[in-house]
C-alpha angles and dihedrals in degrees: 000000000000124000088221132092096236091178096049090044098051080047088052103051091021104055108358090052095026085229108169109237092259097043088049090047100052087051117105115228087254098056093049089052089052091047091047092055095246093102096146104258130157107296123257116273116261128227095252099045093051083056090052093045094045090050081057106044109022127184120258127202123250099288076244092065084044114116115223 
C-alpha cells in the first residue's frame, strides 16, 4: 500500500490547482509540493524564538530621534 493520498492529492492539483489529468500526472511529487505551497524550507519562526531574537538584536531608533 502507498504512503500517498492519492484521492486528496488528485483533489488538490485537480480541482484546488485546476490542473488538467495529464498535466497533474506528468508532475513529480516534489513539484506538486512546491505547487501546493508545502516545498521543505526552513520552518516558520515561532513566538518564543522571535523574543529571543528581538532581546538579541533590538531595534534602535534613526541615530536623528537618539538622545545624547
Amino acid at each position: 500500500m502507498s504512503g500517498f493520498d492519492w484521492p486528496g492529492l488528485m483533489r488538490a492539483g485537480i480541482a484546488g490547482l485546476r490542473l488538467q489529468p495529464r498535466d497533474f500526472w506528468q508532475l513529480t511529487p516534489a513539484e506538486l509540493q512546491l505547487m501546493l505551497g508545502q516545498a521543505r524550507g526552513a520552518p516558520p519562526v515561532s513566538r518564543s524564538r522571535l523574543a529571543e531574537m528581538m532581546r538579541a538584536f533590538p531595534d534602535m531608533p534613526p541615530p536623528e530621534q537618539q538622545e545624547d
